[in-house]
C-alpha positions as CSV (number, residue, x, y, z in Angstrom):
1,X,53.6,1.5,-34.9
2,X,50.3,3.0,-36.0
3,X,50.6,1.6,-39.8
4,X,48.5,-1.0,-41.5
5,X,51.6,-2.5,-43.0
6,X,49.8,-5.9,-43.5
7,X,47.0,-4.4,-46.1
8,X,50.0,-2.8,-47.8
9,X,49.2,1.0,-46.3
10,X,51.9,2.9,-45.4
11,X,50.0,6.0,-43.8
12,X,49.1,5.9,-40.0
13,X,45.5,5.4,-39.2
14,X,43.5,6.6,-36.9
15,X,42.6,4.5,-33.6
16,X,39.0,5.2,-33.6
17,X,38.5,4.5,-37.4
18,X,40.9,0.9,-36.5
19,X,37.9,0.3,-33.9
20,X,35.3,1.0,-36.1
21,X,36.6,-1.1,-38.4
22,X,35.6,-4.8,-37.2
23,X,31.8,-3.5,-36.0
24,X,31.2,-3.8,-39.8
25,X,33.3,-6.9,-41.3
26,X,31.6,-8.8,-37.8
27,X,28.2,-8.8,-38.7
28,X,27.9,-8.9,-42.6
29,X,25.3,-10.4,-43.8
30,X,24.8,-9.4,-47.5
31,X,28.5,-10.0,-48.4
32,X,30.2,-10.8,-51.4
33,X,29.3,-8.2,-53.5
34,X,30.3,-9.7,-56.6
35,X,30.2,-7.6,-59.8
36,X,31.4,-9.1,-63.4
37,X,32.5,-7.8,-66.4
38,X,30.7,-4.4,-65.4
39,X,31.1,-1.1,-67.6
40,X,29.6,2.5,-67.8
41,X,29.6,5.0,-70.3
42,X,29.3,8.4,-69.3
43,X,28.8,11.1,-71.9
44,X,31.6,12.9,-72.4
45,X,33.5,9.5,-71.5
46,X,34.3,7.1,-73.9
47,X,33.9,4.6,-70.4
48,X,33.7,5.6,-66.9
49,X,34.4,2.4,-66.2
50,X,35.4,-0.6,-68.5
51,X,35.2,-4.8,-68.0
52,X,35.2,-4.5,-63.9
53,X,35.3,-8.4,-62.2
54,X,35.9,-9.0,-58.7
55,X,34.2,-10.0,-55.3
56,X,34.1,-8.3,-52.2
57,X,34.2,-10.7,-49.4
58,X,33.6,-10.4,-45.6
59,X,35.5,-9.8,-43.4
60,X,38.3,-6.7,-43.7
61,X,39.0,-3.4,-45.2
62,X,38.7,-2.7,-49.3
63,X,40.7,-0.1,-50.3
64,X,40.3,1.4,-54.0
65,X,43.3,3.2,-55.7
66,X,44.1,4.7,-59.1
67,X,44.9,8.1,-60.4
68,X,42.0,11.4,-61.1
69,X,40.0,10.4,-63.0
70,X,40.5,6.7,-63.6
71,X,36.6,5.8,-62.1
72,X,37.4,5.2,-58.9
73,X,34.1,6.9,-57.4
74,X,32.2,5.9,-60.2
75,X,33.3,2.7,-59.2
76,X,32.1,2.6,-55.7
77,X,28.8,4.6,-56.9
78,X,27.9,1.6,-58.9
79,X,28.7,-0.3,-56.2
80,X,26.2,1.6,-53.6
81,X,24.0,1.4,-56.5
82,X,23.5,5.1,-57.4
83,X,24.4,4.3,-60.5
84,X,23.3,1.7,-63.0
85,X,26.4,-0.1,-65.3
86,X,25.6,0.1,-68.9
87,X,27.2,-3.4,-69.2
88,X,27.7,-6.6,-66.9
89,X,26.0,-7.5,-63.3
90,X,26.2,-6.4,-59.8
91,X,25.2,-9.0,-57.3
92,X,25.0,-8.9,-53.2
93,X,24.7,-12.1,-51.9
94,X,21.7,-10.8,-49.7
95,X,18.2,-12.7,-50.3
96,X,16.4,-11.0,-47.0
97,X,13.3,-9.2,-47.0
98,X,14.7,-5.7,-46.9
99,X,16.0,-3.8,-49.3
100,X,20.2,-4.2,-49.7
101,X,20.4,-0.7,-49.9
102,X,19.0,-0.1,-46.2
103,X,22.2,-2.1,-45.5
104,X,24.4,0.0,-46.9
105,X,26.0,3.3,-47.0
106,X,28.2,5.8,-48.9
107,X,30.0,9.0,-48.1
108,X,30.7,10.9,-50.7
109,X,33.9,12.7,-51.6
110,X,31.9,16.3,-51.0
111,X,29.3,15.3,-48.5
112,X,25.7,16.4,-48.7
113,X,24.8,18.1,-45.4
114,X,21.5,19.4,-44.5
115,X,21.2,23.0,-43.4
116,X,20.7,21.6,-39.8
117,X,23.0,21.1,-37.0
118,X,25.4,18.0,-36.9
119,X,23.4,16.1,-34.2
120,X,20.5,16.4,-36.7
121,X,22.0,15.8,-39.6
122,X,22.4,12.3,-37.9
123,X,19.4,12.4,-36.3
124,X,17.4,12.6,-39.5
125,X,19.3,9.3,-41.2
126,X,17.9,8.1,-38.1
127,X,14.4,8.8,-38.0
128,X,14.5,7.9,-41.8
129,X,15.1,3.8,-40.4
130,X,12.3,4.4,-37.8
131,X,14.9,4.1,-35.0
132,X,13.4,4.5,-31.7
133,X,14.0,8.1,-29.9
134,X,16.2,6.8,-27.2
135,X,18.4,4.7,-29.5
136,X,19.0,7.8,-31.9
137,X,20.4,9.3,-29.1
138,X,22.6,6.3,-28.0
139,X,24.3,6.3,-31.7
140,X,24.5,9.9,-32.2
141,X,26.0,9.7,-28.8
142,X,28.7,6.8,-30.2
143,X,28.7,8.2,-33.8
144,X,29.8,11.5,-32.6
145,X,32.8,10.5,-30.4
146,X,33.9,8.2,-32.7
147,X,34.3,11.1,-35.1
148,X,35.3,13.4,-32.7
149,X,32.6,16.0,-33.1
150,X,31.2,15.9,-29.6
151,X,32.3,19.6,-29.3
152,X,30.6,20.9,-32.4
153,X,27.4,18.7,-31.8
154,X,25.1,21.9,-32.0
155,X,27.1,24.1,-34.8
156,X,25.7,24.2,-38.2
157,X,27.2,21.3,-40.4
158,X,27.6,23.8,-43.1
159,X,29.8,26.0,-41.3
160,X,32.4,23.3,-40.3
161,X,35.5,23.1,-41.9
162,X,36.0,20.8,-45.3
163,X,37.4,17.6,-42.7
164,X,34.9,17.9,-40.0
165,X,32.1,18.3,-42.5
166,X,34.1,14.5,-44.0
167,X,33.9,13.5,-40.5
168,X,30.1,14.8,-39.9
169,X,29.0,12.2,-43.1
170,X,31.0,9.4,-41.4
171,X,29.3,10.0,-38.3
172,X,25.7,9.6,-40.2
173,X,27.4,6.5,-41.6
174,X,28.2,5.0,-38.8
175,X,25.1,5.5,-36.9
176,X,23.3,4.0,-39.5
177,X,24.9,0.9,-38.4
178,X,25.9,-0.3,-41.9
179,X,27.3,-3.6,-42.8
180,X,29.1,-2.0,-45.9
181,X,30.2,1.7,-46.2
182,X,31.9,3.3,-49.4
């Protein structure tokens, strides 16, 4: 019926972000993300974020709730490690060569688009990870139509509207091929 009624959602989700879904939890190598007892203060904040334990396994969908204010982006930006707790530990389970951050993403709740078009907004996360020239265009190519943005491939990314600008981010995400995205 379109619901996720087994995770506990109640609202309908789109098919092509139920596809995407699996090409992450398949191939996760730097899973569990285990973070204990983890706190930050923020000025202005008594705590951001207080006494945080749990583990992120492979393997499925997260989902993060809780009302303004309560951390929940703090949360996953401590996670993605764009912030640093104040307290407790963050640990990935991943012991490769690369960085754990080049195996990971995050879009934010306002994204940050470059004054470029869409297709290079993506293009330049690309070119940042050395991807070949003719594999860019293969997951632009994917990224795109998974988001839906085929049509406004050349327009500005500024000049979308507030969702397809959420959807232009995703698309970067996804090309990126992350194992994780916040």
């Amino acid at each position: 019926n379109g619901l996720l009624q087994d995770r506990g959602l109640r609202q309908p989700v789109n098919p092509a972000l139920r596809m995407a879904a699996p090409e992450f939890s398949r191939r996760c190598g730097i899973l569990p993300l285990t973070l204990e007892h983890v706190g930050l203060d923020l000025p202005g904040h008594s705590r951001a974020v207080q006494d945080v334990t749990f583990t992120l396994e492979n393997g499925g969908l997260c989902v993060v709730l809780g009302p303004n204010g309560a951390g929940k982006t703090v949360l996953l930006k401590i996670c993605h490690g764009l912030l640093k707790p104040t307290r407790g530990t963050v640990h990935w389970a991943w012991h490769g060569t690369e960085s754990v951050q080049q195996r990971h993403a995050m879009v934010l709740q306002r994204p940050v688009l470059l004054r470029r078009s869409v297709w290079e907004n993506v293009d330049y996360a690309l070119r940042l990870q050395s991807v070949s020239a003719a594999e860019r265009v293969r997951r632009i190519e994917n990224a795109l139509a998974l988001a839906r943005l085929e049509s406004v491939a050349h327009r500005p990314a500024r000049a979308l509207s507030g969702g397809e600008q959420q959807r232009a981010a995703l698309a970067r995400a996804w090309a990126t091929q992350p194992e994780v995205l916040f």
